[in-house]
N, C-alpha and C positions, 0 to 999 in steps of 0.2 A: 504494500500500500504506500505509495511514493506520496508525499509532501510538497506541496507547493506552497511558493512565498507569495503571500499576496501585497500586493504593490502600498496600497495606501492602509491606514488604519482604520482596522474593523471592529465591530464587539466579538471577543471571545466567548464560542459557545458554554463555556464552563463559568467565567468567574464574570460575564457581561460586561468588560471591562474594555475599553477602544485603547486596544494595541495592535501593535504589528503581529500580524496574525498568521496561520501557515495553515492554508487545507488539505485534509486527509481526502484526498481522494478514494481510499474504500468505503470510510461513511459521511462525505460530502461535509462536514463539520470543520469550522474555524477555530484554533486554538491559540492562542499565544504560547511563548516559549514554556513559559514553566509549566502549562496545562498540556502542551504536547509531550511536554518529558511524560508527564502521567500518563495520560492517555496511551502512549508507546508499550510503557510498563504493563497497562493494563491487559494490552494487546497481548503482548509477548507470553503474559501468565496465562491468558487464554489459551493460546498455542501450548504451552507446557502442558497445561493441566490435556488437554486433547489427548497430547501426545500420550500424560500419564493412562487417561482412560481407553485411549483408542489404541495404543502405539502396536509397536511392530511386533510381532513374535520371535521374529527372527533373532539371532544370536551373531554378534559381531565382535571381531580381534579389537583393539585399541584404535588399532590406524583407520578402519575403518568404520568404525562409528561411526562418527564427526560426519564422513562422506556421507552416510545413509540419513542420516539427521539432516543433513544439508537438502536432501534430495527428498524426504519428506515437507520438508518445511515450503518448498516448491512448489511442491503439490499441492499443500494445505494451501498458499498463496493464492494458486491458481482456481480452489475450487470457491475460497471467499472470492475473487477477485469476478468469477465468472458469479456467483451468486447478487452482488453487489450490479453489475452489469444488466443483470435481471430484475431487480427491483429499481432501475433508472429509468429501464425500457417501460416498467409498469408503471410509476410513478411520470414516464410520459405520455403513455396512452391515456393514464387518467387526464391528465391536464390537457392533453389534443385530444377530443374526441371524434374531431373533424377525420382524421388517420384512421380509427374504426370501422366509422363511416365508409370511405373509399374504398377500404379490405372489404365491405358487408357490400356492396355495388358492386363491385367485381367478380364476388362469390355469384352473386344474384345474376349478376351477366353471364357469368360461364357455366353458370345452371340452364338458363335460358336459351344460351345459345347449342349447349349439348341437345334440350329437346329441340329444338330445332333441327341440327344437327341429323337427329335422329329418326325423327317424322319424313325431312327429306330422305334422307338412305330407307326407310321403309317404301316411302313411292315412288322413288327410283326403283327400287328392287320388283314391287308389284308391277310397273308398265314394263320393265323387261321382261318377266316371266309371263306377261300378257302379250306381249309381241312375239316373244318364242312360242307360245301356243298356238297363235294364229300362223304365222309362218310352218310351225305345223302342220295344220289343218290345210294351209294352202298344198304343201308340197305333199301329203297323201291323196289332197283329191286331186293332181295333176296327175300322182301315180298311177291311179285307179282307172285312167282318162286310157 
């Protein structure tokens, strides 16, 4: 969850205080310095405690710990990081409703246009298999001739 510096002074989500402030891009929140130190903290002890309840089974030398720790924590990143990505995208749909809307016309168009679609390929199908019957009929009673 990378941190960015925001330019001018903001109120701090924590102590409401207008400092120089940094957003946590995982959960969208402005912190000042000393509330980001906590907040980090806070972070990180999530992650342990995870780790504590979730963690690995597997059994590691020394040297390699550290590496499998590293490459969990990655992970774990990656599934906040996607989880966080999904509650922005919902958190924008709520606020554009107009974007639903369009998805919901499109559905409703390519619903529409399949029967469509589909009505003609059935009357296509019946005037050919009614032209193939007549052109039957023609060329046995030519035969018969």
């Amino acid at each position: 969850m990378a941190m960015a510096m925001e330019n001018d002074k903001t109120l701090c989500d924590i102590c409401n205080e207008e400092k120089l402030t940094y957003l946590c891009e995982g959960c969208s929140k402005k912190f000042c310095s000393m509330d980001l130190t906590e907040h980090h903290q806070m972070l990180t002890n999530e992650l342990r405690q995870i780790d504590i309840d979730y963690g690995c089974a597997k059994e590691f030398c020394s040297v390699h710990v550290n590496e499998h720790k590293q490459k969990l924590n990655v992970e774990l990143y990656n599934i906040i990081d996607d989880h966080y990505q999904y509650e922005q995208r919902t958190r924008e749909q709520k606020e554009n409703p107009y974007n639903q809307l369009l998805i919901n016309e499109i559905d409703q168009w390519e619903k529409i246009s399949m029967e469509k679609l589909n009505n003609n390929q059935k009357v296509a199908k019946k005037l050919s298999l009614d032209h193939y019957k007549r052109v039957l009929m023609i060329l046995k009673r030519n035969l018969k001739t």
